[in-house]
N, C-alpha and C positions, 0 to 999 in steps of 0.2 A: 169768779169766773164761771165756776159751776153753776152759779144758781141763773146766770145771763144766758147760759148754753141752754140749760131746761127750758125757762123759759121763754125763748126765742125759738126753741122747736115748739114748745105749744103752739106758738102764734103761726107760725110755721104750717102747723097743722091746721089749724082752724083754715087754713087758704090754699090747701096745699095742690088744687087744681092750677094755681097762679106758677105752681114751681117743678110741673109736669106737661101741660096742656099747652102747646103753642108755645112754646118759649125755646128762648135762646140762651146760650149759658157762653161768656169770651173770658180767657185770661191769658198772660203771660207766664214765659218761662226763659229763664236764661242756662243754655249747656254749653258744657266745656267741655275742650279737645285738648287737656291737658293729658299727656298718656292715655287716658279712655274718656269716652265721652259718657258722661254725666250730667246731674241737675246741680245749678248752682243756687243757694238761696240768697244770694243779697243781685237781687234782681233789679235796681233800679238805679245805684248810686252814683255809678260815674260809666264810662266808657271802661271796658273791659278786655284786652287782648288775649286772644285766644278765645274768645266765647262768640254766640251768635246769639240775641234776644229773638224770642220769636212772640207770634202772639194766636190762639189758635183761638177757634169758634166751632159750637156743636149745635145742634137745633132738635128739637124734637119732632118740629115738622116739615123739616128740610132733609134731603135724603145725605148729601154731600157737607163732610165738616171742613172746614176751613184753618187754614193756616197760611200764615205769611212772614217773612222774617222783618225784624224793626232794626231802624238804624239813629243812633240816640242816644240819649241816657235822660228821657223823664220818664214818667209812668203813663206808661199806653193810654190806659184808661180813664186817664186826666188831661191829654194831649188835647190842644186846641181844635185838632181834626175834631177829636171824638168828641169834644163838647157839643161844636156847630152841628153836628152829623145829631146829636140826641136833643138839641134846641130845636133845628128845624122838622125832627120825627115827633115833635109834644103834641101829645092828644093820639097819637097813631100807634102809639107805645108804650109799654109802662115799664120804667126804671125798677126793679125787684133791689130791695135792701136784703143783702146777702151779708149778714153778720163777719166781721173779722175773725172772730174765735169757730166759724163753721166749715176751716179750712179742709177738715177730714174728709165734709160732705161734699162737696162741691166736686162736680163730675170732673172738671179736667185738672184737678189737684190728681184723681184717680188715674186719669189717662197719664200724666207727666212720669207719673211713678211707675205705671207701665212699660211706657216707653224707657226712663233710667233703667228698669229691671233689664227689660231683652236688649238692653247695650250691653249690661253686666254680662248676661248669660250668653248672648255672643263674643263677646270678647271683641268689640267694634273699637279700632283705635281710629284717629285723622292726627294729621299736624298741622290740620290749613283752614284758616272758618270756612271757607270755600264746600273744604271737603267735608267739616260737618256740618252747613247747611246741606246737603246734599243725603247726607248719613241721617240728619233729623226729618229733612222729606220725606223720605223714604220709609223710617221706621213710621210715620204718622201716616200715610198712607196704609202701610202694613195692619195697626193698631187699632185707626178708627172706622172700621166698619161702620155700616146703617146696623146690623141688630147689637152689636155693642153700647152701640153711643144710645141706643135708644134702652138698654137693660139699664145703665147706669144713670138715667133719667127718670125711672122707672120704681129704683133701687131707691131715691132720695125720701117720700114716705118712712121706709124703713128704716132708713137711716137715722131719719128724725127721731121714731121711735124708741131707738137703741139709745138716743141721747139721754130719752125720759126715762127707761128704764135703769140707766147707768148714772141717774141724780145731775146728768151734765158733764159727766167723767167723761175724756175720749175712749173710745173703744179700738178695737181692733180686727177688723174683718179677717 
C-alpha cells in the first residue's frame, strides 16, 4: 500500500495543475443524530435510521460549495443520475482518478472531519433527521468559506509531498 501511495503522488505531481486548476472535487458523507451528531463510515450499505447521507461539492473556480442531502442507499457517485450527467459532459470534462488509498488528501475527507470536530466542540445534539439535516446545513455553510475551500485545494501539492517524503506512510497534519 506504501509503495502505491508514493507512487501515485508521483504521478500526482507530475499533473498536479489537473488537481488544483479548474477543478471540482464531490463526495459523500453519512452523520448521525444518535446522541450527538457525528460522521458515520459505513456510508453506503443499506438505509440507515437516524442518519441523513448527504453529498457535498467544492470547486476551485466556483465561488459557492455545494451541498445536498440524498435519499437512498447506493453510492452517489455510481448513481444512474451521475453516470448520464458525466456521459453526456465527455469531452467537456475530464474524470481525475483519485486513488482509494488518498483518502487523507482529498479536500472534503478534510471538511467532513471539520465539520464532526465543531459538532464535537459545540456539543450539537438533534433526535430528528429533519433536525440534523438542518444542523449539517448550517455547520457547512458555517465551514465552507470561498478562502477555505480554496487553501485546502491549494494545500493538495503539499500534501502529495508529505506522501513522498513519508515513503507512502499516512501522515498527520
Amino acid at each position: 500500500m506504501k509503495v502505491i501511495r508514493e507512487n501515485g503522488a508521483r504521478s500526482c505531481l507530475e499533473d498536479i495543475w489537473k488537481y488544483v486548476t479548474a477543478v471540482a472535487y464531490s463526495d459523500t458523507q453519512r452523520f448521525s443524530c444518535l446522541i450527538t451528531v457525528s460522521t458515520k463510515t459505513a456510508r453506503y450499505k443499506k438505509e440507515t435510521p437516524n442518519t441523513v447521507l448527504v453529498w457535498g461539492g467544492i470547486s476551485s473556480c466556483h465561488p459557492n460549495a455545494s451541498l445536498c442531502r440524498v435519499t437512498g442507499k447506493f453510492q452517489v457517485q455510481r448513481s444512474k443520475s451521475v453516470m448520464k450527467c458525466v456521459a453526456d459532459l465527455n469531452g467537456k470534462i475530464s474524470i481525475l482518478e483519485w486513488p482509494k488509498s488518498f483518502g487523507d488528501l482529498m479536500p472534503l475527507d478534510t471538511i467532513w472531519l471539520k465539520m464532526s470536530n465543531e459538532f464535537t466542540k459545540a456539543g450539537v445534539t438533534t433526535n430528528t433527521e429533519e433536525g440534523l439535516w438542518k444542523e449539517v446545513s448550517f455547520m457547512w455553510q458555517k465551514v465552507c468559506h470561498v478562502e477555505y475551500v480554496h487553501k485546502l485545494i491549494l494545500q493538495i501539492p503539499l500534501k502529495l509531498k508529505k506522501v513522498i517524503d513519508c515513503h507512502g506512510s499516512k501522515y498527520v497534519d
